[in-house]
N, C-alpha and C positions, 0 to 999 in steps of 0.2 A: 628435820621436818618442822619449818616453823607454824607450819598453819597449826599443829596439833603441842608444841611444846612447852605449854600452857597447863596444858589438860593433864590430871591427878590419876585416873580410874582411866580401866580398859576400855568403861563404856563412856566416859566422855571423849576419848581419841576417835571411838566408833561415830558416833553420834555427832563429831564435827568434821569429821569426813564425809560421811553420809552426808550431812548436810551439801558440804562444798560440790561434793558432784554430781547434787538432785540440782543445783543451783548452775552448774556446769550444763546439766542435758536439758534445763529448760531456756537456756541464753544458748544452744546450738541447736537447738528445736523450735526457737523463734527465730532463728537468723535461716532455717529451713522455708519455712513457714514467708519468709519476706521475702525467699528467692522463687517460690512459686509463683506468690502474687504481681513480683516485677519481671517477671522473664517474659521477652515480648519476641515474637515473629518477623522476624529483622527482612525475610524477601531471597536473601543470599543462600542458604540451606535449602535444601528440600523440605517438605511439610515433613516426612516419616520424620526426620533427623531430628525434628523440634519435637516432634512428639513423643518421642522416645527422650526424650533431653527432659520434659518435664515430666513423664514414668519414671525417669533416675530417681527425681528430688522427692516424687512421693512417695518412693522407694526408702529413701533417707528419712524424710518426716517417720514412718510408719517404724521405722526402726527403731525412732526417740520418744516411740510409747505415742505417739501426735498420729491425726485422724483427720485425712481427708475423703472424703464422699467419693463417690464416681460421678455423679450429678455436677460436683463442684469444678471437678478433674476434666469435663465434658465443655464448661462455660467459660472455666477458664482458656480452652484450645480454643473457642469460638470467638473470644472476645479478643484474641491476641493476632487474628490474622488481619490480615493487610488489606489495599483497596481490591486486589486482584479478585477477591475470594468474596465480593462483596454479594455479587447473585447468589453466591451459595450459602452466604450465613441468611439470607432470605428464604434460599428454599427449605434449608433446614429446620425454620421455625413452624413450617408444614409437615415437616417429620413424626407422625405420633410418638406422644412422648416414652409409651414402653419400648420403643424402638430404637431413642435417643442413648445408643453404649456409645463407650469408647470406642470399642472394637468398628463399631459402625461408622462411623464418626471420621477414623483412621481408614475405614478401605474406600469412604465416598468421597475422602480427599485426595487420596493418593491420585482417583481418577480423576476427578478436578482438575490436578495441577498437571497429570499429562495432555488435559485439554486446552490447559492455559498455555501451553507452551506450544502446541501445536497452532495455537492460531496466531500466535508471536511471532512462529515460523512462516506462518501463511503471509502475516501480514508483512515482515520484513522483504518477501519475494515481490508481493505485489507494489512494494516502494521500490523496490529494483528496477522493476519492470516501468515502472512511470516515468523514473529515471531516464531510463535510456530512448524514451519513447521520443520525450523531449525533446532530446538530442536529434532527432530526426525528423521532427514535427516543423510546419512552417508558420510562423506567425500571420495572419489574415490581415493584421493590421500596416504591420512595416514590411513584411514581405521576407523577413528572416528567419533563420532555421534557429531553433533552441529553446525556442519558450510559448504561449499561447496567446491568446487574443488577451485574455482576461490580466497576464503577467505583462502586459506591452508597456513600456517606460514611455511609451510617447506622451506627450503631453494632450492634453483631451481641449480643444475651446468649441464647446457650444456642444452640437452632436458631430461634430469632425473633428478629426485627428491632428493636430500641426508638431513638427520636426523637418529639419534641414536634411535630414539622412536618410528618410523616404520616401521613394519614388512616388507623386502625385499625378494620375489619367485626366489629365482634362477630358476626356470623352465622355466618364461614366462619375467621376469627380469623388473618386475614392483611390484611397493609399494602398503602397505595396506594389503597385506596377507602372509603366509608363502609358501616352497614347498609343504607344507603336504596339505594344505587346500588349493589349487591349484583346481579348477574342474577339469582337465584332470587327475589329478592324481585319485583326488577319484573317477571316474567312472575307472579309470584302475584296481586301489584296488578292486572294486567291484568285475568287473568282472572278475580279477585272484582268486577273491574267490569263485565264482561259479564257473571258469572252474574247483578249486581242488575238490569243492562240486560234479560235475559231473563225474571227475575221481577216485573220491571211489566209486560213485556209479555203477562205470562202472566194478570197479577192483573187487567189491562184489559181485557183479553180476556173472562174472569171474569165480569166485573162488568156487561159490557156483554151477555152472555150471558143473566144472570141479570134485566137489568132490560128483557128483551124478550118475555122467559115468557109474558105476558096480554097482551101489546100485540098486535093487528090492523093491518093494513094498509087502509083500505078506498078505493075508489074507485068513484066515482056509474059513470064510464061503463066499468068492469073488467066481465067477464063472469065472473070468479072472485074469491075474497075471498084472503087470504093471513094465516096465522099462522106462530109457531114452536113450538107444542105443537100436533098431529094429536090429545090427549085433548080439544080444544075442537071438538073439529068431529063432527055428530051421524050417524050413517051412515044 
């Protein structure tokens, strides 16, 4: 025993041991003490697992004869958590303060963090879903599928659009489609093909009209004869 092989009397061996290991529980009572005050809320854990991780160390402290509050045990969990949890160290501070436990503290996180994570969930679906929407969406501008008006690479001069790669309507003098495929055009096409549809029908019509004028009908065993001009028939 060197620390003690010095010492003459029973009560100085006592008395420098005593010392060395009051000397011992206050350098592992401070190295306590500096692991509560640096233990920080990393994001990766769940909230319970931190909180219970810093119950250990008070656990520890209280052991080495050292004294932390529940007051101090409450501010310290508040001031160690992250951006996520930022609404709630707000709401908290609305909390009446005889109601500020640990215990409380620990069950209005717990719910917290299932709510943070439920809208993590929500929002990683609804970036899913815009995703794919994309993919099927036609751009207004160039007239292509994958992306939106607002994402269009075309080059912008003035208030119109210019690129080699999309179709330009001289009709209506905007991009993404041609003259031809213009709506006003193809309902004009249509219906100049129906009025020429209508005008053979009308010219056939006409024509078959006209070359019926002097023709007779006759039949040996009819008891009447049959024309299309009533000025051929003699009263």
């Amino acid at each position: 025993m060197l620390h003690v092989q010095n010492c003459e009397t029973a009560k100085e061996i006592w008395d420098k041991l005593n010392t060395i290991y009051e000397q011992k529980s206050d350098v592992s009572l401070h190295i306590l003490q500096q692991r509560f005050f640096e233990e920080k809320y990393n994001g990766s854990e769940d909230v319970s697992s931190f909180i219970a991780k810093i119950e250990a160390i008070v656990t520890q402290v209280r052991k080495a004869k050292g004294e932390i509050a529940e007051n101090m045990i409450v501010t310290k969990i508040i001031s160690s958590l992250g951006e996520n949890f930022r609404h709630f160290v707000s709401a908290w501070d609305s909390v009446p303060i005889e109601k500020r436990t640990l215990s409380e503290l620990t069950a209005r996180l717990i719910i917290e963090e299932q709510r943070n994570k439920m809208y993590q969930e929500s929002g990683s679906s609804s970036s899913t879903a815009f995703k794919t929407d994309t993919k099927t969406r036609k751009c207004f501008i160039c007239g292509k599928v994958g992306h939106y008006k607002k994402d269009c690479k075309a080059k912008k001069v003035g208030n119109s659009y210019k690129s080699e790669n999309i179709p330009f309507c001289k009709q209506c003098k905007k991009r993404g489609h041609t003259k031809e495929k213009f709506w006003f055009n193809k309902d004009k096409k249509q219906e100049n093909i129906n009025n020429k549809q209508n005008a053979f029908v009308m010219s056939a019509c006409g024509l078959a009209s006209k070359s019926i004028n002097n023709e007779w009908f006759l039949d040996s065993g009819a008891s009447e004869h049959m024309c299309s001009t009533v000025d051929n028939f003699n009263k």
